[in-house]
ROVEX-937858 format. One line per field, with one value per residue (C-alpha): residue in three letters; residue number from 1; x, y, z. Coordinates in nm, 3 decimals. Each point is the difference from the previous one (the first is absolute). Layout:
code <- [ALA,...]
pos <- [NUM,...]
xx <- [X,...]
yy <- [Y,...]
zz <- [Z,...]
This chain:
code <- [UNK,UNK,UNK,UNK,UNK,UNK,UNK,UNK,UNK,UNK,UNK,UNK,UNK,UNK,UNK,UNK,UNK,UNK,UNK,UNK,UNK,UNK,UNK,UNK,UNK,UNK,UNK,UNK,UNK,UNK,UNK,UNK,UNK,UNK,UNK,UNK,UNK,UNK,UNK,UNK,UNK,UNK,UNK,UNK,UNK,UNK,UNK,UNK,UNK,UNK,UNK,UNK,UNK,UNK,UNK,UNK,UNK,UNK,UNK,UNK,UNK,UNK,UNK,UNK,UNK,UNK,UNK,UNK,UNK,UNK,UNK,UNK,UNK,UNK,UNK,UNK,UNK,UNK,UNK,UNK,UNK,UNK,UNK,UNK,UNK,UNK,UNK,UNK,UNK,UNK,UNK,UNK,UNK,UNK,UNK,UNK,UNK,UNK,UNK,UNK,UNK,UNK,UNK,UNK,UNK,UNK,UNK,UNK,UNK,UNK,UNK,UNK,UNK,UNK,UNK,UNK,UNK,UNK,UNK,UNK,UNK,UNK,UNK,UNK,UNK,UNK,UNK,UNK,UNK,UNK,UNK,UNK,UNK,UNK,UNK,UNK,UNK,UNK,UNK,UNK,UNK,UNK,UNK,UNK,UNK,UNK,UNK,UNK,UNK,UNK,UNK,UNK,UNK,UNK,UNK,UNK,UNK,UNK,UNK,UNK,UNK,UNK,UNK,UNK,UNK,UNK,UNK,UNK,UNK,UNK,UNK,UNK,UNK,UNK,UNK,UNK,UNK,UNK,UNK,UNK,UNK,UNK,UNK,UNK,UNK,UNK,UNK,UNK,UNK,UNK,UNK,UNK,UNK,UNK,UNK,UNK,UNK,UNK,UNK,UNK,UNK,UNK,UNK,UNK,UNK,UNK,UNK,UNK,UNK,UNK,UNK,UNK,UNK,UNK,UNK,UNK,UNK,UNK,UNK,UNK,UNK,UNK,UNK,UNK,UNK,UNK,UNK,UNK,UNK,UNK,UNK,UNK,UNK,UNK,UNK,UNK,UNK,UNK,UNK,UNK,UNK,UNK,UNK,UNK,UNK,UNK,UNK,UNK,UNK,UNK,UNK,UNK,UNK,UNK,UNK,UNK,UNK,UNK,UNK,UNK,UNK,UNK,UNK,UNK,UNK,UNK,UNK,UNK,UNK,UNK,UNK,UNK,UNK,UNK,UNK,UNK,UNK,UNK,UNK,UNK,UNK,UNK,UNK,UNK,UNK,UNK,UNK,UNK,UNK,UNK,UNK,UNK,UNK,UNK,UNK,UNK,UNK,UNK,UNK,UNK,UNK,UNK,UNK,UNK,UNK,UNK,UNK,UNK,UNK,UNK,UNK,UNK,UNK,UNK,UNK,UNK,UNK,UNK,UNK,UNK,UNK,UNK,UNK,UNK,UNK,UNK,UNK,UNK,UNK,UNK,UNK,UNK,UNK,UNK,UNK,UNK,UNK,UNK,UNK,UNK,UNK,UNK,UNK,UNK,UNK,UNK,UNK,UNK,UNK,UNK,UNK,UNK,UNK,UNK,UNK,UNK,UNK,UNK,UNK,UNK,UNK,UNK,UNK,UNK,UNK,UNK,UNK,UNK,UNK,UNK,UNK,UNK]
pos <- [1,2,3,4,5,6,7,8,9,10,11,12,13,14,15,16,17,18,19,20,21,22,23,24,25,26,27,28,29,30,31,32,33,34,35,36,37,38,39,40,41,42,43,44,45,46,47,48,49,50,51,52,53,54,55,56,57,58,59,60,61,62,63,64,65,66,67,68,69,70,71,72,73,74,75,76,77,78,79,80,81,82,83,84,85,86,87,88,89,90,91,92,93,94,95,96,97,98,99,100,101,102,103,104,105,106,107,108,109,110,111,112,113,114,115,116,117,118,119,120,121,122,123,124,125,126,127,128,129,130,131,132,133,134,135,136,137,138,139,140,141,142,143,144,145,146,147,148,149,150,151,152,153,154,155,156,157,158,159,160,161,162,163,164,165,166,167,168,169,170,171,172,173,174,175,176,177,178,179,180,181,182,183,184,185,186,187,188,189,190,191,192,193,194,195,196,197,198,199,200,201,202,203,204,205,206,207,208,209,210,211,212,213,214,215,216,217,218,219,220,221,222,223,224,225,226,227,228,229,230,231,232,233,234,235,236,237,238,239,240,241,242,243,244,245,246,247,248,249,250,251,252,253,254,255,256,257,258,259,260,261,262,263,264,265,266,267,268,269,270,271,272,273,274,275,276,277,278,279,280,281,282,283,284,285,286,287,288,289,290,291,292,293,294,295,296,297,298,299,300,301,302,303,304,305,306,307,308,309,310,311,312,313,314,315,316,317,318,319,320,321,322,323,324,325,326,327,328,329,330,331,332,333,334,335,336,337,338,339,340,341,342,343,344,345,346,347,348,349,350,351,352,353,354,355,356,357,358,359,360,361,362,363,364,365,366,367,368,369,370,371,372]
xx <- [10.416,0.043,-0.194,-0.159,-0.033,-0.361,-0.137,-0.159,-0.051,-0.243,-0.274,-0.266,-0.207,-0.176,-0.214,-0.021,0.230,-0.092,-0.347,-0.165,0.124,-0.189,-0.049,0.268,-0.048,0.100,0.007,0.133,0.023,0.189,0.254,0.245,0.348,0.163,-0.178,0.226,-0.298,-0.284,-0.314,-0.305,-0.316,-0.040,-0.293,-0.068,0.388,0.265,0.305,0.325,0.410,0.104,0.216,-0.131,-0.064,0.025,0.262,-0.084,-0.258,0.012,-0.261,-0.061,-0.266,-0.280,0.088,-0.341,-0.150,-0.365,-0.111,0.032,0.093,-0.026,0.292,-0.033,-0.134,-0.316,-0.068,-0.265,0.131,0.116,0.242,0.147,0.279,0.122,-0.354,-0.178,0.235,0.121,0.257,0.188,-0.013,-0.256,0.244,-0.061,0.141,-0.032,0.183,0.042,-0.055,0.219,0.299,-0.038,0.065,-0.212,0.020,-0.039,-0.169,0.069,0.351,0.073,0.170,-0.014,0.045,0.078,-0.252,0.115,0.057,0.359,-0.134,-0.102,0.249,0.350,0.230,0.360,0.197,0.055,0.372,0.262,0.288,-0.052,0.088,-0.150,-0.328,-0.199,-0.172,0.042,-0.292,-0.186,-0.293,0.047,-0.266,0.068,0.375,0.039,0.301,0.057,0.183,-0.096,-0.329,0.203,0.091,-0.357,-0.186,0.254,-0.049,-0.341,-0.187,-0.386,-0.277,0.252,0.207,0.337,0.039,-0.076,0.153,-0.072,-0.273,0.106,-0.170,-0.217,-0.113,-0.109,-0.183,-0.230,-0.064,-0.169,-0.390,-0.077,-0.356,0.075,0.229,0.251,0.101,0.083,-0.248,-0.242,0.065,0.347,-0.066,0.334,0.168,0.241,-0.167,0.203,-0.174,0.123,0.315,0.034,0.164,0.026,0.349,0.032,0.284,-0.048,0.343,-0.024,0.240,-0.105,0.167,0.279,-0.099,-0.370,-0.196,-0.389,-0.256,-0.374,-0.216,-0.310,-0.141,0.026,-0.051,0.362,0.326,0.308,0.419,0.081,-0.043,0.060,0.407,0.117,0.095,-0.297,-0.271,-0.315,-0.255,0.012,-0.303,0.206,-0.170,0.039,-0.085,0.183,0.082,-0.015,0.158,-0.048,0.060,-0.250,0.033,-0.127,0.055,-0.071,-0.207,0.061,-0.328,0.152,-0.166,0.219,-0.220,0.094,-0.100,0.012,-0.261,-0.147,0.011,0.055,0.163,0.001,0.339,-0.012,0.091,-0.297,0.116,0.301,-0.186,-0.326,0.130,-0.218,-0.307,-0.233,-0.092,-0.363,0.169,0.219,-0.325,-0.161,0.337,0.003,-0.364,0.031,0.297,0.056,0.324,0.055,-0.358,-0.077,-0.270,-0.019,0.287,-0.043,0.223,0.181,-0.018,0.268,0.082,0.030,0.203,0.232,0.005,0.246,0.285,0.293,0.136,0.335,0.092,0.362,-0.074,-0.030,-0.237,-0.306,-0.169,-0.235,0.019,0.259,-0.262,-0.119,0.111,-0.215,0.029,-0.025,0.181,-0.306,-0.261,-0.278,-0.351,-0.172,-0.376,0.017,-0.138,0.132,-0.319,0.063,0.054,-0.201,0.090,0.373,0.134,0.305,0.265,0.280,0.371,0.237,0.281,-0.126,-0.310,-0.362,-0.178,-0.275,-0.106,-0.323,-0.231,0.043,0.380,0.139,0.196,0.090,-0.237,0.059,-0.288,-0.068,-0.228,-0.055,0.071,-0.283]
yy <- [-3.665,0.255,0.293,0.126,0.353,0.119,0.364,0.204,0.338,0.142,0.261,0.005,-0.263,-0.257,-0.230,-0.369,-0.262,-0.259,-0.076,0.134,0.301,0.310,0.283,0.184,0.368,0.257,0.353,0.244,0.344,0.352,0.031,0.269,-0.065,0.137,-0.220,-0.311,-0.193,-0.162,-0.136,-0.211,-0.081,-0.341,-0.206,0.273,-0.030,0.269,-0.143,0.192,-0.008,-0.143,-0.212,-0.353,-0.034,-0.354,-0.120,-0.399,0.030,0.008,0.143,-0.244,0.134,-0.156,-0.106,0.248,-0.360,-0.043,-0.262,-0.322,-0.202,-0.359,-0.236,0.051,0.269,-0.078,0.060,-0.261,-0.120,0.333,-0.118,0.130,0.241,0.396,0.118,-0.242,0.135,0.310,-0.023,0.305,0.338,0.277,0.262,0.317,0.259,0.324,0.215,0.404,0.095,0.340,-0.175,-0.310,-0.226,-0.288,-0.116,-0.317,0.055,-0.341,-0.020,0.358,-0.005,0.325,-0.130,0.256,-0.065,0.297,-0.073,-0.065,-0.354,-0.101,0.145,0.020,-0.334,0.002,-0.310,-0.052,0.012,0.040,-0.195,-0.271,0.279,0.275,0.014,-0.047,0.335,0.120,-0.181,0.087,0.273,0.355,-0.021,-0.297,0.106,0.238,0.193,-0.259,-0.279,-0.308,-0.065,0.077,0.360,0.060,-0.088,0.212,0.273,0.029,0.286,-0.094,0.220,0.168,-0.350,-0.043,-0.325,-0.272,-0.340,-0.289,-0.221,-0.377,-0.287,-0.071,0.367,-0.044,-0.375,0.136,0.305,-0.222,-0.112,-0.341,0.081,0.168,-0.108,0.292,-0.083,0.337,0.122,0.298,0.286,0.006,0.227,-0.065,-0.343,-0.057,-0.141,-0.222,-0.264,-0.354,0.147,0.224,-0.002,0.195,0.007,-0.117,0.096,-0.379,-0.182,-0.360,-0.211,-0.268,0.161,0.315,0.184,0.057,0.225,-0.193,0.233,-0.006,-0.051,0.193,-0.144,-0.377,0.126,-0.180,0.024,-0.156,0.068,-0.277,0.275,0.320,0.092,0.270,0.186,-0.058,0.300,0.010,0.159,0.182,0.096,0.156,-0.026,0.203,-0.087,-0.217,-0.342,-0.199,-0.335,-0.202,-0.315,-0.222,-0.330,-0.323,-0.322,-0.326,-0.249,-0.388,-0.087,0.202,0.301,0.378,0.295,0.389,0.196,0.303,-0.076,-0.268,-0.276,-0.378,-0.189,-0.367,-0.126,-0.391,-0.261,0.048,0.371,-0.159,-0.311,0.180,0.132,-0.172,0.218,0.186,0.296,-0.116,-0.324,0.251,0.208,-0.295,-0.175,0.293,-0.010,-0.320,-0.032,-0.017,0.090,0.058,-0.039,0.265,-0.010,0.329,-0.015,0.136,0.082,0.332,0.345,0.137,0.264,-0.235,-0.239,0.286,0.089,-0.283,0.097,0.112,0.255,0.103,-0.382,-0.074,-0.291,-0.118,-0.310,0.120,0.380,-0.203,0.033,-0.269,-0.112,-0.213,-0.322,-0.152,0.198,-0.088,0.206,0.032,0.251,-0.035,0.056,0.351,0.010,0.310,-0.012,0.213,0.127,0.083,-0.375,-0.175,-0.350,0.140,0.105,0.132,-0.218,0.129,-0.170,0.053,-0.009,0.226,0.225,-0.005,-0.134,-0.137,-0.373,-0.178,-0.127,-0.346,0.016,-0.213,0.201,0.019,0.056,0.184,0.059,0.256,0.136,0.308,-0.017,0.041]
zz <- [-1.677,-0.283,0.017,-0.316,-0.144,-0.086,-0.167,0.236,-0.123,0.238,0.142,0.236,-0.156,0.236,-0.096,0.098,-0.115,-0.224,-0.168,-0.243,-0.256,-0.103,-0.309,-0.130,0.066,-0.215,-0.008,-0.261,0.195,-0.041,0.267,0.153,-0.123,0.296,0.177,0.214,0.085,-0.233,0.203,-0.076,0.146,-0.026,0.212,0.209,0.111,-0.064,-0.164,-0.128,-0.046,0.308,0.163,0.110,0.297,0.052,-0.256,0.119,-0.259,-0.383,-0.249,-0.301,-0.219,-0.182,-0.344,-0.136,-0.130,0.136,-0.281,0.064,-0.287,-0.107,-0.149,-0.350,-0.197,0.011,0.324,0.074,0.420,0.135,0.304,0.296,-0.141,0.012,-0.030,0.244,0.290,-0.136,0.294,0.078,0.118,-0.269,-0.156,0.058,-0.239,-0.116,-0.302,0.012,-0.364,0.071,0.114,-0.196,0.304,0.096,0.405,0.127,0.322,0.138,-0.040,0.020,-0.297,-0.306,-0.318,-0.320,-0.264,-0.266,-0.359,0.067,0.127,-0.339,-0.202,0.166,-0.009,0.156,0.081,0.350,-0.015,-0.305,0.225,-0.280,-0.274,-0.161,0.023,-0.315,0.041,-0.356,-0.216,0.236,-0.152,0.203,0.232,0.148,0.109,0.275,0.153,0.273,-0.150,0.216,0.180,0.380,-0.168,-0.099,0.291,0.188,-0.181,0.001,0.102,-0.011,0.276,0.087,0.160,-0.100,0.225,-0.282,-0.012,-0.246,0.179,0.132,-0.169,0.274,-0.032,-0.380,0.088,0.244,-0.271,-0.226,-0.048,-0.140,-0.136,-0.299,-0.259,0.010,0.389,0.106,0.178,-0.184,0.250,-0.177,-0.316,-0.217,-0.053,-0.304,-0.338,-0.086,0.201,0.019,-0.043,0.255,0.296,0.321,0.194,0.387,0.227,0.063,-0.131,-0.092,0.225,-0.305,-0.272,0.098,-0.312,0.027,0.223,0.113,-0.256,0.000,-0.345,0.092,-0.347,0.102,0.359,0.057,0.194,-0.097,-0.065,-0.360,-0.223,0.193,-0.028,0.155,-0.295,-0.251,0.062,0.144,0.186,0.314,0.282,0.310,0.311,0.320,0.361,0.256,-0.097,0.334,-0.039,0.346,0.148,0.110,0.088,-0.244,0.236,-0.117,0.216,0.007,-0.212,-0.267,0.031,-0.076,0.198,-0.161,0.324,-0.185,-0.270,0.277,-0.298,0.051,-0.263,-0.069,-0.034,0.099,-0.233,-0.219,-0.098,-0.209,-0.127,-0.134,-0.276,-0.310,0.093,-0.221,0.102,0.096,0.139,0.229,0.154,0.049,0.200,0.201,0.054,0.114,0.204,0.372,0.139,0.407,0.089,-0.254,-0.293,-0.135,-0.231,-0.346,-0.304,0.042,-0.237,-0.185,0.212,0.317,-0.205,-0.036,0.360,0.104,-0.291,0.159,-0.274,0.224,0.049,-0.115,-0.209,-0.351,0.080,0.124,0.121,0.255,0.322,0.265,0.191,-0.262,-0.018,-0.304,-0.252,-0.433,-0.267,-0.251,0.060,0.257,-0.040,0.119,-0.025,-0.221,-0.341,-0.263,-0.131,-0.326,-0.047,0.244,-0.088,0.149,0.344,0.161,0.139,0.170,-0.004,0.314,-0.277,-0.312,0.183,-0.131,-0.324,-0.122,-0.086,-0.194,0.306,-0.176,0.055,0.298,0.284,0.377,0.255,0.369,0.189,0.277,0.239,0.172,0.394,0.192]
């Protein structure tokens, strides 16, 4: 059995597995900058920077959707999607105006949020060639020639231990009920919206010359268009990145359990043969289907979906996990609606990364369920 890498980037943060999600919480505050730690009051519970204590479990955030949404645009049969569960664990962030640094209390994570973040671009690496740094207008080049350099360089609060975040890191940044996706305790974000991009220190195994980079616009991750010489935008993060292993075994009835996010996925038969689904057709499959003596199955968000990608996998088939054994190579249906275009919702592709898709579109369906 293969075991399977997951995100934890962790503090003291315990709440129960599973169930239902909560608010975001926010905070804009004035902070020492010689300060190492950052802490929060959240639900009468103090939380700051520190280590997990029990790395067996991973932190996957609510998407931020708490509307529930029908399968068209009209909205008339609102169904059981994102914001009927709102699955997932309530961010809890807060942003120090003097230092320009927004912290993510849950993953113990700093994130720089100066005006460098919408204006500088670098390309991640001029191996290719020269970089094509020089049409690019003033402010947007910086002394730093690739996105490594800059993030290295940094000196932000008086931290000089920046690194350019991992994919995973930017997906679990983002919140899904807005229409920009990045979430609004982050101040500065480029302009140049659908084309923008944000680099990862994620490489794609799919294609050797592009790096994984996030659209915060589209609220999208993906490598096709993101060589490693073209520039674009940059958001270094500090904090440790803890990358564990947990195991994902596979039962006889077809069933993949992620002990560290305590998800069960479908993966019989059915998970590679529905694949002509509407998205309302998909909730209500998963609605309806009993697998190992289980009926609670439902159709998962985008930021579970993500959860079982395997970014550091040496392969240029597929980014999902081994322990699947059914598995399609067009997009599967999350039950997050992009809301600026409700008759649409994200998909996500083990091959390409995230998108979005009409809701009358037809597309692969993998339910889960949340172990109790």
């Amino acid at each position: 059995m293969r075991n399977r890498t997951i995100l934890v980037i962790g503090l003291l943060f315990v709440v129960g597995c599973g169930g239902g999600g909560g608010s975001n919480s926010t905070t804009e505050t004035q902070q020492d900058n010689n300060s190492e730690e950052l802490s929060q009051t959240g639900g009468g519970q103090e939380v700051g920077l520190h280590y997990n204590p029990d790395p067996q479990n991973v932190y996957l955030k609510v998407t931020g959707q708490t509307q529930s949404y029908g399968s068209g645009e009209e909205n008339t049969t609102l169904l059981r999607d994102d914001g009927y569960y709102q699955i997932g664990f309530a961010n809890e962030y807060s942003r120090d105006a003097s230092t320009e640094i927004v912290t993510d209390h849950l993953l113990g994570l700093m994130w720089q949020d100066n005006s460098e973040v919408a204006t500088v671009e670098l390309p991640w690496s001029d191996e290719l060639g020269e970089a094509p740094l020089d049409d690019l207008p003033l402010e947007k080049q910086s002394s730093a020639t690739t996105a490594q350099a800059y993030c290295s360089e940094l000196e932000l609060g008086g931290y000089r231990d920046w690194r350019v975040p991992l994919i995973e890191e930017l997906g679990m940044m983002m919140d899904y009920s807005q229409t920009n996706t990045t979430h609004s305790i982050f101040k500065n974000l480029s302009d140049k919206g659908e084309l923008s991009f944000y680099w990862s220190a994620t490489p794609s195994y799919l294609d050797s010359e592009t790096m994984w980079t996030l659209n915060p616009s589209l609220g999208q991750i993906g490598y096709e268009t993101s060589l490693k010489m073209m520039p674009a935008n940059i958001r270094c993060v500090r904090g440790e990145s803890g990358l564990v292993y947990g195991e994902m075994p596979r039962d006889q009835q077809g069933i993949v359990t992620d002990e560290g996010s305590r998800l069960m996925w479908q993966d019989n038969y059915d998970s590679e043969e529905v694949n002509r689904a509407t998205w309302g057709e998909a909730i209500a499959y998963c609605e309806a289907l009993t697998l190992g003596e289980y009926g609670d199955w439902r159709l998962p968000n985008i930021n579970e979906l993500l959860s079982i990608s395997n970014f550091r996998v040496d392969s240029d088939e597929t980014i999902l996990f081994s322990s699947f054994q059914n598995s399609l190579d067009n997009g599967y249906w999350s039950s997050t609606t992009k809301v600026e275009d409700n008759g649409s919702a994200y998909l996500f592709n083990y091959t390409t990364g995230s998108s979005t898709a009409c809701k009358c579109a037809s597309n692969a369906v993998r339910c889960v369920r949340t172990k109790g």
